[in-house]
TORBA-222517 format. One record per residue: x negated, y, z negated of N, C-alpha, C in turn. Coordinates in steps of 0.05 Angstrom, whole numbers, plus 32768, in hexadecimal, padded with zeros to 4 digits. Atoms other than C-alpha are relative to their C-alpha. Layout:
BEGIN
<site><n_east>X</n_east><n_north>Y</n_north><n_up>Z</n_up><ca_east>X</ca_east><ca_north>Y</ca_north><ca_up>Z</ca_up><c_east>X</c_east><c_north>Y</c_north><c_up>Z</c_up></site>
...
***
This chain:
BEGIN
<site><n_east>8019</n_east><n_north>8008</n_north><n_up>800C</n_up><ca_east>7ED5</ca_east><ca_north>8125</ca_north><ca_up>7FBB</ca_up><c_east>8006</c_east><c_north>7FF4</c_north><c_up>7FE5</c_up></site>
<site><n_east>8005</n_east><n_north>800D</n_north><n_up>801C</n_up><ca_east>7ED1</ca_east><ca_north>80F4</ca_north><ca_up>7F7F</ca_up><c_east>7FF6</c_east><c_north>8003</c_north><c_up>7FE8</c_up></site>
<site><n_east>8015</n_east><n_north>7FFC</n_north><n_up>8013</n_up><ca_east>7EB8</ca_east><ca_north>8100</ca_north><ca_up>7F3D</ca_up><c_east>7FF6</c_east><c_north>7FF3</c_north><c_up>7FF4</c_up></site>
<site><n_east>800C</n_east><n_north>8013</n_north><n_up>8002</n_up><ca_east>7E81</ca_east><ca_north>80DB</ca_north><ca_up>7F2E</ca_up><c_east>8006</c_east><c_north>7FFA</c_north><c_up>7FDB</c_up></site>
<site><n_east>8001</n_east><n_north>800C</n_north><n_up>801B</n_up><ca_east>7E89</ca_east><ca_north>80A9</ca_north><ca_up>7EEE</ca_up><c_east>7FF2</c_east><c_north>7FEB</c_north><c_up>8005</c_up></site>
<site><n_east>8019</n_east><n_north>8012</n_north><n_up>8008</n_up><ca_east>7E5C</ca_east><ca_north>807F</ca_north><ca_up>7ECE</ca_up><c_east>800D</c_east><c_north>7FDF</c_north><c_up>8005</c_up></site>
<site><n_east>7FFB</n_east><n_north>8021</n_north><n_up>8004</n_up><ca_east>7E91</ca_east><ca_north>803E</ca_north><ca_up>7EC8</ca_up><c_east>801D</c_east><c_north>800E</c_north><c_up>800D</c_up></site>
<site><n_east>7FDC</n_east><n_north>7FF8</n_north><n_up>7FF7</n_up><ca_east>7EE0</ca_east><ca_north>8041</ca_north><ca_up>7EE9</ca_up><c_east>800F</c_east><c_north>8005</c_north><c_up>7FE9</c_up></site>
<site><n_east>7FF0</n_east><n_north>8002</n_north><n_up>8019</n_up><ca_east>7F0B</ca_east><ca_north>805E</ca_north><ca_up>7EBC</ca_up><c_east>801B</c_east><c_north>7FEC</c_north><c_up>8005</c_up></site>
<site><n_east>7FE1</n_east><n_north>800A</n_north><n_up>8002</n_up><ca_east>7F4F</ca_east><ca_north>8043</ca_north><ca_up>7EA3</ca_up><c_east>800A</c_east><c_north>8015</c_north><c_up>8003</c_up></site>
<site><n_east>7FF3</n_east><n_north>7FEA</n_north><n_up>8001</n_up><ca_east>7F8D</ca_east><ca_north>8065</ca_north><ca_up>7EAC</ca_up><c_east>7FFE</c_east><c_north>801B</c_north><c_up>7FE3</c_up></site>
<site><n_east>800A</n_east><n_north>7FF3</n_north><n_up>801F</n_up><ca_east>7F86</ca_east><ca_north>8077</ca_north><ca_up>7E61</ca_up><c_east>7FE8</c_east><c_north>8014</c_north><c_up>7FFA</c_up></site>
<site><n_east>8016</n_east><n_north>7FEE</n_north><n_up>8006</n_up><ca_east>7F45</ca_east><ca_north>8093</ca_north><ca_up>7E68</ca_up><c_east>8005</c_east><c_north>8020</c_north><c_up>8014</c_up></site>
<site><n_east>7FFE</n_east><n_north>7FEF</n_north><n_up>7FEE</n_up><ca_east>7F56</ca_east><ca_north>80BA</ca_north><ca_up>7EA6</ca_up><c_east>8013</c_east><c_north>8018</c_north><c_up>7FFB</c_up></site>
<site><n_east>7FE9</n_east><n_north>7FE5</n_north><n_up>800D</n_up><ca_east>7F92</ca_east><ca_north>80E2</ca_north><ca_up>7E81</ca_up><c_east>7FE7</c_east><c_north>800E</c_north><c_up>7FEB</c_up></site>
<site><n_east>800C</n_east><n_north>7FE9</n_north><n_up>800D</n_up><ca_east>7F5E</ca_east><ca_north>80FE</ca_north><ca_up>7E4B</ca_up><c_east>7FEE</c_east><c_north>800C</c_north><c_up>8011</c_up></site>
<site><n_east>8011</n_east><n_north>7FE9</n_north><n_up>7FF2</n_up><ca_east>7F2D</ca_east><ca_north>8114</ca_north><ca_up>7E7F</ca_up><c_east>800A</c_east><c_north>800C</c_north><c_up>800F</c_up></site>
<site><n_east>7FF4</n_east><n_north>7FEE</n_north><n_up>7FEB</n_up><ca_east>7F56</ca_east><ca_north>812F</ca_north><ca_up>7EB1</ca_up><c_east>8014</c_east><c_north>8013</c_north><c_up>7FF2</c_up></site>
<site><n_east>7FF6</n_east><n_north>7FE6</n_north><n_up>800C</n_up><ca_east>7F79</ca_east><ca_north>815B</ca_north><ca_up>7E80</ca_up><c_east>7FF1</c_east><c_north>8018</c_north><c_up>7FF9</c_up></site>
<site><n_east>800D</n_east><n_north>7FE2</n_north><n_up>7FFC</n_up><ca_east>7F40</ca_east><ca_north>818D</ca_north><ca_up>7E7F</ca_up><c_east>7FFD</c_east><c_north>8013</c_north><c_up>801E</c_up></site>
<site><n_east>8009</n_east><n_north>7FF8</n_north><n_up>7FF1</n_up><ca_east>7F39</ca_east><ca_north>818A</ca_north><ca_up>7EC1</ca_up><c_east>801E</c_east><c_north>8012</c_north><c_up>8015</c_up></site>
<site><n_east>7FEA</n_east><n_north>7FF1</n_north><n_up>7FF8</n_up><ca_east>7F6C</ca_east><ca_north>81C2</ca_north><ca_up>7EE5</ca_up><c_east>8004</c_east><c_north>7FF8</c_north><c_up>801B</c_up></site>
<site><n_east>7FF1</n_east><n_north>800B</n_north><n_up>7FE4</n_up><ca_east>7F6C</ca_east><ca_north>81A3</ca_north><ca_up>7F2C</ca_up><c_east>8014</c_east><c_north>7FE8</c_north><c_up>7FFF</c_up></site>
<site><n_east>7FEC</n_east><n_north>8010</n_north><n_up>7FFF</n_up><ca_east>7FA3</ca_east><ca_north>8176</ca_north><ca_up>7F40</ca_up><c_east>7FDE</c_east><c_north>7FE8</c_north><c_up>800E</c_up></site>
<site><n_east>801A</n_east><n_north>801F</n_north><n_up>7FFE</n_up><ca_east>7F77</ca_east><ca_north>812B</ca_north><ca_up>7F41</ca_up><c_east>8010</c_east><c_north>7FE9</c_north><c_up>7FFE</c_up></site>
<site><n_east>7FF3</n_east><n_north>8020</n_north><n_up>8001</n_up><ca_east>7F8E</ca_east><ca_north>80E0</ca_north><ca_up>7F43</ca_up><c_east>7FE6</c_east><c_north>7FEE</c_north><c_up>7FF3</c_up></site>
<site><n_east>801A</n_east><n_north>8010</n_north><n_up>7FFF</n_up><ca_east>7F6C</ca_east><ca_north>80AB</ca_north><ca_up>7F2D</ca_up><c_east>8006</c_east><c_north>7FE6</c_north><c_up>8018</c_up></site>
<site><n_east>7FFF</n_east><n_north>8013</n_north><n_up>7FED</n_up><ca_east>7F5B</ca_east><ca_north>8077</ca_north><ca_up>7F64</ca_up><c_east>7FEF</c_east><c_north>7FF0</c_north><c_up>7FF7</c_up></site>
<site><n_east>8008</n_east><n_north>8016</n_north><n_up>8004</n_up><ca_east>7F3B</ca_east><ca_north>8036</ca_north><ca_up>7F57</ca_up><c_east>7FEB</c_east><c_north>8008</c_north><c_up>7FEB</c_up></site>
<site><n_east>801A</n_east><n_north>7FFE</n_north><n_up>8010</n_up><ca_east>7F19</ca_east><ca_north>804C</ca_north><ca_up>7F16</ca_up><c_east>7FFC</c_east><c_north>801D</c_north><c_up>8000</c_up></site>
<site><n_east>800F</n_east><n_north>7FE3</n_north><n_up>7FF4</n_up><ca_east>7F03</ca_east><ca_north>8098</ca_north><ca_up>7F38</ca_up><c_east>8019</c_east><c_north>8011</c_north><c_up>7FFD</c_up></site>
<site><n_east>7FEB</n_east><n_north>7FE1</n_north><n_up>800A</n_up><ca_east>7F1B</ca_east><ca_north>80DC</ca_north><ca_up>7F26</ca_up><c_east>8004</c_east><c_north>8005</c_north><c_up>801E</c_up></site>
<site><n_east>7FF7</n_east><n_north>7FF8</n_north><n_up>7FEA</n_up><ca_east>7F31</ca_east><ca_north>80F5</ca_north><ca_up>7F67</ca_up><c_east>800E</c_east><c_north>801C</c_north><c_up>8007</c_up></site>
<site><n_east>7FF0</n_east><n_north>7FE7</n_north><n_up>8006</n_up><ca_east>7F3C</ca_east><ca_north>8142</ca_north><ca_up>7F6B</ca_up><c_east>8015</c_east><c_north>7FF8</c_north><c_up>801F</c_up></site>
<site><n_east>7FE9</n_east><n_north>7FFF</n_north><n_up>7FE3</n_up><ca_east>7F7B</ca_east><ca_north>814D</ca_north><ca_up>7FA6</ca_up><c_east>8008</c_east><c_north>801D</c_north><c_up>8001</c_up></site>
<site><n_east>7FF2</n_east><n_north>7FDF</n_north><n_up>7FFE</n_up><ca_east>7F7C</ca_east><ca_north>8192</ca_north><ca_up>7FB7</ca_up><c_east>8005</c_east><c_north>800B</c_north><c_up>8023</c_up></site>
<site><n_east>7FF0</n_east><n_north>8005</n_north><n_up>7FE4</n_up><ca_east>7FAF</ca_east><ca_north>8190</ca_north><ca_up>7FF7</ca_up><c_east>7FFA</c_east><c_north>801D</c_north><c_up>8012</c_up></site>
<site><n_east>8001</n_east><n_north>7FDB</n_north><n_up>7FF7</n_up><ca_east>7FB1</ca_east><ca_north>81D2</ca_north><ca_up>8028</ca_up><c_east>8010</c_east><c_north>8006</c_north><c_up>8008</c_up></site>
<site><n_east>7FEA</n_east><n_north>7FF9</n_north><n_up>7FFA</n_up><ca_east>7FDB</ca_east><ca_north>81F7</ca_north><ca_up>8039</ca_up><c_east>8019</c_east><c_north>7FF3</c_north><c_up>8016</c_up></site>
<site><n_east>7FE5</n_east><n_north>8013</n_north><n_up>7FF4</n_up><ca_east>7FFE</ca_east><ca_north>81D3</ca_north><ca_up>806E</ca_up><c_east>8008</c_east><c_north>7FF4</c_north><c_up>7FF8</c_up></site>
<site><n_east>8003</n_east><n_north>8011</n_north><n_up>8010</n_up><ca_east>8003</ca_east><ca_north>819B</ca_north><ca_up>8047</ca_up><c_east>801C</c_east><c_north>8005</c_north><c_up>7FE6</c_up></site>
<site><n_east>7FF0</n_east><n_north>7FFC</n_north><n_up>800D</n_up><ca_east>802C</ca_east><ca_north>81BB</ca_north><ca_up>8016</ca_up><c_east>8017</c_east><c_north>800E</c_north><c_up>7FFB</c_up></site>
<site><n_east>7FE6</n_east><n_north>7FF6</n_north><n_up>7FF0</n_up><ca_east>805B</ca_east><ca_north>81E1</ca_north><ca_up>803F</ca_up><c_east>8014</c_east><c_north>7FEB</c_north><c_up>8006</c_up></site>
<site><n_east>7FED</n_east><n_north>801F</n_north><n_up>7FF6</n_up><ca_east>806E</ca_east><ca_north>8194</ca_north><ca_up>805E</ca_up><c_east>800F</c_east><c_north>7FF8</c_north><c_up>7FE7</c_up></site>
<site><n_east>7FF3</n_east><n_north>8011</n_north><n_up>801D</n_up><ca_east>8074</ca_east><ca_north>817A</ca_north><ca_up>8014</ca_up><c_east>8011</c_east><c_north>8011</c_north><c_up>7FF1</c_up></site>
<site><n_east>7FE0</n_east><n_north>7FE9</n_north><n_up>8002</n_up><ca_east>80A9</ca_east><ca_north>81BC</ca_north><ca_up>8002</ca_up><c_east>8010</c_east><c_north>7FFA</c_north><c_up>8010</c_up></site>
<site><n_east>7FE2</n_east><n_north>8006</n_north><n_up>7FE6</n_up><ca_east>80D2</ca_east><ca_north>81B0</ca_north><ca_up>803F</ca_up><c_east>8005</c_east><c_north>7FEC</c_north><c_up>7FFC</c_up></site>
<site><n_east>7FFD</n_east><n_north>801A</n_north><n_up>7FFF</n_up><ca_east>80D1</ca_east><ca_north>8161</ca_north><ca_up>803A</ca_up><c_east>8008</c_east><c_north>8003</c_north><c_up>7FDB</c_up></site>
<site><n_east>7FF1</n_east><n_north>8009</n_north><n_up>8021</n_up><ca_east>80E6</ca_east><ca_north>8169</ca_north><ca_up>7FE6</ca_up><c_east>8017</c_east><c_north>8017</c_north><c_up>7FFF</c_up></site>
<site><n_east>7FEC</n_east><n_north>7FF7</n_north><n_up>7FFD</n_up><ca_east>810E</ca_east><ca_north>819E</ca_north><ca_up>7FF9</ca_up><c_east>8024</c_east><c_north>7FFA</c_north><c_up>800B</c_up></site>
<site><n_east>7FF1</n_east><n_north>8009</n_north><n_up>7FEC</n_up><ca_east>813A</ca_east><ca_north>8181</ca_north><ca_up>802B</ca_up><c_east>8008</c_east><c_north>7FE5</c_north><c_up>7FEE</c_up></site>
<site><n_east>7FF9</n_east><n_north>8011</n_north><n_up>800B</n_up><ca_east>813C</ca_east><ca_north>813E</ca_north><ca_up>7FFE</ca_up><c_east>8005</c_east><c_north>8001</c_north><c_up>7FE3</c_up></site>
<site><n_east>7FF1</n_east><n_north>7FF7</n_north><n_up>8015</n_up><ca_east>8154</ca_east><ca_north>8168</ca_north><ca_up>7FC2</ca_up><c_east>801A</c_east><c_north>8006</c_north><c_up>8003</c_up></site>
<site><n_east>7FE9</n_east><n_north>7FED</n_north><n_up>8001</n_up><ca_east>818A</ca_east><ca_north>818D</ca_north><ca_up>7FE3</ca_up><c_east>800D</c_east><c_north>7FDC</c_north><c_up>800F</c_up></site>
<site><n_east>7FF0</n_east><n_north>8020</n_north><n_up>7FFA</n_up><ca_east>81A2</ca_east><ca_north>813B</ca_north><ca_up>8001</ca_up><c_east>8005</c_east><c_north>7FF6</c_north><c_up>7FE5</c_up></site>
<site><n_east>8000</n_east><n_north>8007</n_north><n_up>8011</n_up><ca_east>8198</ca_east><ca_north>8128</ca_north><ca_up>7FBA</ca_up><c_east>801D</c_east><c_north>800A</c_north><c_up>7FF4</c_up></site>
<site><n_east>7FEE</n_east><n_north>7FE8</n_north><n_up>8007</n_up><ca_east>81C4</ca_east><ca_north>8163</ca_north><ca_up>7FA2</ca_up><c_east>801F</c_east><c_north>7FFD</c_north><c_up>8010</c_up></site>
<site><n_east>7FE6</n_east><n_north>7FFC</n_north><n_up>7FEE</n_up><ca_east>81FB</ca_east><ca_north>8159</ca_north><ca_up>7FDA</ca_up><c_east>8016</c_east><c_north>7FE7</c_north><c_up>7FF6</c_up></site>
<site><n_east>7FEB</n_east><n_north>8018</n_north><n_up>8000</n_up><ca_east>8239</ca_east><ca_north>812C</ca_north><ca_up>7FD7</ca_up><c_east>7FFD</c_east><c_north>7FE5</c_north><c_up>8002</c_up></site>
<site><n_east>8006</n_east><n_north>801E</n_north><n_up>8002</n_up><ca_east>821F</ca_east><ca_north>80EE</ca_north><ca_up>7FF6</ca_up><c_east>7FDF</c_east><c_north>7FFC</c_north><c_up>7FF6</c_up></site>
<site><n_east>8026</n_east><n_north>7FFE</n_north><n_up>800C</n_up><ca_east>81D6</ca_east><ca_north>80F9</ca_north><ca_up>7FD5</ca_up><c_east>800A</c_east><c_north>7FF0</c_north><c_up>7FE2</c_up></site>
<site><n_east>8004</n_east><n_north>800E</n_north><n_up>801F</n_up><ca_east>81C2</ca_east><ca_north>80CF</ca_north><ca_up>7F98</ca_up><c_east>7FE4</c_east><c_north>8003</c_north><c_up>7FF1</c_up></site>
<site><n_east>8014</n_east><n_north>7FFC</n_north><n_up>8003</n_up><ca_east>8186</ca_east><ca_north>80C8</ca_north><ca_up>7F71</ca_up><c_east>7FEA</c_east><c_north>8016</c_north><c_up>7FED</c_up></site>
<site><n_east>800B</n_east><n_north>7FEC</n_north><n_up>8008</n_up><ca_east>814F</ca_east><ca_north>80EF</ca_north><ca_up>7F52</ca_up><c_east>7FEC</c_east><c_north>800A</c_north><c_up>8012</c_up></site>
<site><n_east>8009</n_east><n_north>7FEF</n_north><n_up>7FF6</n_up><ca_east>811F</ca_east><ca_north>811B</ca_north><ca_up>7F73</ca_up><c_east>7FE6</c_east><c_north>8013</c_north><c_up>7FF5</c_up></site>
<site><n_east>8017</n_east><n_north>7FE7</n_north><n_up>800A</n_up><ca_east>80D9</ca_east><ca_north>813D</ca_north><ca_up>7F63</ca_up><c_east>7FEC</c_east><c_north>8001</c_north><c_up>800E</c_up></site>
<site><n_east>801E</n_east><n_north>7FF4</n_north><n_up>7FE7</n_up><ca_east>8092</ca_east><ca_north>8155</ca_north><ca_up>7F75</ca_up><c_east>7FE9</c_east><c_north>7FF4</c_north><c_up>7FE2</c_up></site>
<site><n_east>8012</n_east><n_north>800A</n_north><n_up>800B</n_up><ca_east>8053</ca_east><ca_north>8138</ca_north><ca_up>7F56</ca_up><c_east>8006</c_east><c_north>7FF9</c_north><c_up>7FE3</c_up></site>
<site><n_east>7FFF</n_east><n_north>8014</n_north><n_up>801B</n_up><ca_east>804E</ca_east><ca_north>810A</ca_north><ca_up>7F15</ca_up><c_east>7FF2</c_east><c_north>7FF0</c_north><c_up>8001</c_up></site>
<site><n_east>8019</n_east><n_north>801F</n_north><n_up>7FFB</n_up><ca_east>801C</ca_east><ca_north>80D4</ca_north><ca_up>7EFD</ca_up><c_east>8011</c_east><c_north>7FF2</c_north><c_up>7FFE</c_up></site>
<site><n_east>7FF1</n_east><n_north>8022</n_north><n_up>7FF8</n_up><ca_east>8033</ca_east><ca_north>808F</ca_north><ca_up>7F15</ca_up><c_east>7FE4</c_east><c_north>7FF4</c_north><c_up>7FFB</c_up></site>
<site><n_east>8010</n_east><n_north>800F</n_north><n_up>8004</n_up><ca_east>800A</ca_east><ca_north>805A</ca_north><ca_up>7EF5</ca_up><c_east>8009</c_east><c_north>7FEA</c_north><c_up>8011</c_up></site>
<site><n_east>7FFD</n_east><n_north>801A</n_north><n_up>7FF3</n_up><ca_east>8000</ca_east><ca_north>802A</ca_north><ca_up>7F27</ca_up><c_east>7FF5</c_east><c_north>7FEB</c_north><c_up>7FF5</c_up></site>
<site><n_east>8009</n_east><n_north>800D</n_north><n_up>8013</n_up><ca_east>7FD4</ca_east><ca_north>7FFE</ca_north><ca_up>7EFB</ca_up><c_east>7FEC</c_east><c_north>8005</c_north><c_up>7FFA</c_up></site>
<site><n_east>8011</n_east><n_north>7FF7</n_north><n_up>800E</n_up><ca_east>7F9C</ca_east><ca_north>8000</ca_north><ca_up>7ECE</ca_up><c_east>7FE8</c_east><c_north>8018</c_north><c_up>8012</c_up></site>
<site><n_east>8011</n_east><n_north>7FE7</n_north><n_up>7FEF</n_up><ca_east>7F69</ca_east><ca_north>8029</ca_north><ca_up>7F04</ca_up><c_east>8009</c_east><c_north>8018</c_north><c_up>800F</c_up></site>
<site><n_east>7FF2</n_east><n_north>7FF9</n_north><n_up>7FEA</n_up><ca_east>7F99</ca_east><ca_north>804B</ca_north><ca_up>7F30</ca_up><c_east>801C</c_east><c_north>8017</c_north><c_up>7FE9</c_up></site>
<site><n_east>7FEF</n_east><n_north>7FE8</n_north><n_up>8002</n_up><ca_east>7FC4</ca_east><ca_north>808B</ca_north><ca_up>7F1F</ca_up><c_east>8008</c_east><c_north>800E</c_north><c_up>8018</c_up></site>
<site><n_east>7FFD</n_east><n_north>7FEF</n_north><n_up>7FED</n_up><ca_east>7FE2</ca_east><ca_north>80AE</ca_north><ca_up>7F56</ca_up><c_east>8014</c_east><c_north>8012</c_north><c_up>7FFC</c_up></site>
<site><n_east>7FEB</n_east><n_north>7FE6</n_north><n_up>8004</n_up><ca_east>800B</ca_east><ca_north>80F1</ca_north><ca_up>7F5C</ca_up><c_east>800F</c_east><c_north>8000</c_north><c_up>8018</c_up></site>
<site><n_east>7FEA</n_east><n_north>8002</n_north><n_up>7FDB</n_up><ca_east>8039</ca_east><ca_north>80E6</ca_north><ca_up>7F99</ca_up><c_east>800D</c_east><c_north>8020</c_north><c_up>7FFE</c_up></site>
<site><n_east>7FFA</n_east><n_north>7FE4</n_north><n_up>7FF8</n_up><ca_east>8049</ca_east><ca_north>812B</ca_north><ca_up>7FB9</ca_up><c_east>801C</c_east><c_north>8005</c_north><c_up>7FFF</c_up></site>
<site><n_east>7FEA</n_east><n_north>7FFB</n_north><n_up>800C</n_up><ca_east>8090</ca_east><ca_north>8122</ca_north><ca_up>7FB2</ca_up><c_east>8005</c_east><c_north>7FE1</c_north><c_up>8001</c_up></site>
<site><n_east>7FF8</n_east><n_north>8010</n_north><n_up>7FFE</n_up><ca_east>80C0</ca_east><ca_north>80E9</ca_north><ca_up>7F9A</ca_up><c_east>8022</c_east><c_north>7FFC</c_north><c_up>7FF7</c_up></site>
<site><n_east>7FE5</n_east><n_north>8002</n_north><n_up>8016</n_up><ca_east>8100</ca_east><ca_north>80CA</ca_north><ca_up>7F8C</ca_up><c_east>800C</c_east><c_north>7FE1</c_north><c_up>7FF0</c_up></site>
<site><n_east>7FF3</n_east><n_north>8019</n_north><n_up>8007</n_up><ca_east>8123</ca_east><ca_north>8094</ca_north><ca_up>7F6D</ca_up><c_east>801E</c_east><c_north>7FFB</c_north><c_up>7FFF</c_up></site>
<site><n_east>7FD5</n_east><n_north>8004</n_north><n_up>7FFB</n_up><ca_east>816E</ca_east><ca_north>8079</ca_north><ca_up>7F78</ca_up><c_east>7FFD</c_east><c_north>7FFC</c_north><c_up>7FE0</c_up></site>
<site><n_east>7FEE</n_east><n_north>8004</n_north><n_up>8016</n_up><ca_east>8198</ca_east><ca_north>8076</ca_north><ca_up>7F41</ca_up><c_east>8023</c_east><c_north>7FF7</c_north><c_up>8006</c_up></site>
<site><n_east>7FEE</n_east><n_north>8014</n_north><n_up>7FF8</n_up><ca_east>81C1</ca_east><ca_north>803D</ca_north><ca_up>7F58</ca_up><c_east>8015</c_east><c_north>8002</c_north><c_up>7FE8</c_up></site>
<site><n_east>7FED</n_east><n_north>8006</n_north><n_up>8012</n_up><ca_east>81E3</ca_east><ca_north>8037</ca_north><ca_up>7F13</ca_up><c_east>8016</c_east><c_north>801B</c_north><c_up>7FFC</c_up></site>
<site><n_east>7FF3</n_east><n_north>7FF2</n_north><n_up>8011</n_up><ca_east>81FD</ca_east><ca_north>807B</ca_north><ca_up>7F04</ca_up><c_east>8008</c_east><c_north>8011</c_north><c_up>801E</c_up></site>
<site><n_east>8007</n_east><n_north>7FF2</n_north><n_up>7FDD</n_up><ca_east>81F9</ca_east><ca_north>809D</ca_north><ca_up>7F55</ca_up><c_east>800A</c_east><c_north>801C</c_north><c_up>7FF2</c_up></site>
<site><n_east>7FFB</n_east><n_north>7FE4</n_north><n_up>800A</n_up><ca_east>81EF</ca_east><ca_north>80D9</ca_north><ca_up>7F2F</ca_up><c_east>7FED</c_east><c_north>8010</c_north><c_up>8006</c_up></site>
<site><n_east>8027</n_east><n_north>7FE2</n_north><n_up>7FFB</n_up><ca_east>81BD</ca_east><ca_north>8118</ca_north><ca_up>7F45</ca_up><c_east>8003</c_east><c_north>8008</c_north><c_up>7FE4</c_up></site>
<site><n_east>800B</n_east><n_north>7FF8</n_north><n_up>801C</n_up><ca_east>81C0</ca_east><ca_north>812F</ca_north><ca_up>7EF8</ca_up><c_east>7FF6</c_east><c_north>7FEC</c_north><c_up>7FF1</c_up></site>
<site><n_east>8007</n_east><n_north>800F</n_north><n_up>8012</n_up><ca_east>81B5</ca_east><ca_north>80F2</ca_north><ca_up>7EDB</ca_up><c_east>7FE4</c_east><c_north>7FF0</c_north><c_up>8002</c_up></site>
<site><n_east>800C</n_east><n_north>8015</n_north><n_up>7FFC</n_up><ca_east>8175</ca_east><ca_north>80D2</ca_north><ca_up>7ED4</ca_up><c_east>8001</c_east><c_north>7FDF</c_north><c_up>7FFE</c_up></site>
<site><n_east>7FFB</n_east><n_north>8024</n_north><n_up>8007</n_up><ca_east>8163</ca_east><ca_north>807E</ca_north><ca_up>7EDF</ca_up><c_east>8003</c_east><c_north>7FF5</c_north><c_up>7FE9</c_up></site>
<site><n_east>8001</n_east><n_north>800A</n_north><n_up>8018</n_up><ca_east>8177</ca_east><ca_north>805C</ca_north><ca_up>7E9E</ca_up><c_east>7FE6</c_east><c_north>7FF4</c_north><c_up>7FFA</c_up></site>
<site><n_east>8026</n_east><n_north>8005</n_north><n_up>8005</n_up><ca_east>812F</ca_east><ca_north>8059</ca_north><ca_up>7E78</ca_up><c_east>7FEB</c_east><c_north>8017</c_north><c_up>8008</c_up></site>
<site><n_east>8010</n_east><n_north>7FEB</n_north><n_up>7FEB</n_up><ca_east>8119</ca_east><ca_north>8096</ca_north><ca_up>7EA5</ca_up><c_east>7FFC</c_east><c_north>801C</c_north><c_up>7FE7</c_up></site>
<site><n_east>7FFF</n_east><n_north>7FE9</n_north><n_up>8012</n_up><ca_east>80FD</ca_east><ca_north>80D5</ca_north><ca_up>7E7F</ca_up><c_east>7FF5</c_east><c_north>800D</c_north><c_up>800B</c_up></site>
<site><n_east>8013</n_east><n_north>7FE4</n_north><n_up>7FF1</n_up><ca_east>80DD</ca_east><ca_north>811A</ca_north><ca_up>7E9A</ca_up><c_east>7FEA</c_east><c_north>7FF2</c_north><c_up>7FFF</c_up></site>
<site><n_east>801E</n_east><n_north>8005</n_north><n_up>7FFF</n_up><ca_east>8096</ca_east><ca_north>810C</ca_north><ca_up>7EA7</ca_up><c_east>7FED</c_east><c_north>801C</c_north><c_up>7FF9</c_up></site>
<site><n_east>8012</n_east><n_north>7FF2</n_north><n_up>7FEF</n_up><ca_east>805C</ca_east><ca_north>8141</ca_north><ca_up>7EA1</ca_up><c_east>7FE5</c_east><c_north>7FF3</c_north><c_up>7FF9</c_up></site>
<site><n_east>801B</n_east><n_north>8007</n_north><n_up>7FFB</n_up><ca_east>8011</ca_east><ca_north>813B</ca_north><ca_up>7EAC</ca_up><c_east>7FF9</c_east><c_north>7FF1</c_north><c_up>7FE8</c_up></site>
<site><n_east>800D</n_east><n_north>8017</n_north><n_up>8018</n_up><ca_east>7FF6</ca_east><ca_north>80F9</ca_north><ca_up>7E86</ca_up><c_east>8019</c_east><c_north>7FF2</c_north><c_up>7FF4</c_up></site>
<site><n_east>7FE5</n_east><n_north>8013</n_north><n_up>8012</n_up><ca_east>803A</ca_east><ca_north>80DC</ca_north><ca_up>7E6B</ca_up><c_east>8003</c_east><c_north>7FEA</c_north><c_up>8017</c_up></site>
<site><n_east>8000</n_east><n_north>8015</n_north><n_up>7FFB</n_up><ca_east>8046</ca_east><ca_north>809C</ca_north><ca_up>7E88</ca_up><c_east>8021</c_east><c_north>8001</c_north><c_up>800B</c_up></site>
<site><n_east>7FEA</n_east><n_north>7FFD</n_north><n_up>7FF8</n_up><ca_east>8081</ca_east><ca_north>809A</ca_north><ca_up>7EBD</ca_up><c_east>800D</c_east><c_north>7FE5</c_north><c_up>7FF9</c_up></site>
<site><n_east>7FEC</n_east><n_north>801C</n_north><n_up>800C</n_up><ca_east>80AE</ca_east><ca_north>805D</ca_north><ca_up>7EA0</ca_up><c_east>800A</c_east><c_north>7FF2</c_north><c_up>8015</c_up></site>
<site><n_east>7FE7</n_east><n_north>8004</n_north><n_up>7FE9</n_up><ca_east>80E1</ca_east><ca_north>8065</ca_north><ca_up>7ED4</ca_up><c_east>7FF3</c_east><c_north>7FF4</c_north><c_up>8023</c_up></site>
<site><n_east>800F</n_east><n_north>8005</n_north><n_up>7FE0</n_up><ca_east>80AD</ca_east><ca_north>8055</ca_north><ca_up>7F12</ca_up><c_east>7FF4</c_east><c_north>7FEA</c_north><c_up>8002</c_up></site>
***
């Protein structure tokens, strides 16, 4: 269910309001968007970041590896992808982040995506 606003926010706007709010939310075209998954749901998305941590982690594994973060897709649009990764073609290192890449948490702006 959506939470009603008066006009679409920006991404900008959508980081100060969604920092009161304690459910996990996106913004989609403008709209707050709570996302509160169920249980199955988040058993799949442990096993599926699990399994493509410990590949990450292994010998022929590269890359980085996580679970939810805001990705600004552009001005209306925020999304929290359930898990993700990114190669790291330059350095094929699991410790190293993408050159430019920094931790993310809730409302910081992922660089590296």
């Amino acid at each position: 269910m959506a939470t009603t606003t008066a006009a679409r926010l920006t991404a900008e706007e959508y980081f100060v309001a969604a920092a009161g709010d304690p459910r996990p939310t996106q913004l989609i075209d403008g709209v707050i968007v709570p996302s509160q998954p169920k249980f199955r749901h988040q058993d799949i998305t442990g096993l599926i970041y699990m399994r493509l941590r410990t590949w990450v982690e292994s010998d022929d594994g590269f890359g980085v590896a996580g679970i939810p973060i805001d990705v600004i897709v552009d001005h209306y649009n925020v999304y929290a992808p359930d898990v993700w990764w990114l190669a790291d073609t330059e350095h094929r290192s699991r410790r190293v982040l993408p050159r430019g890449a920094r931790p993310c948490r809730r409302g910081a702006v992922a660089d590296h995506l």
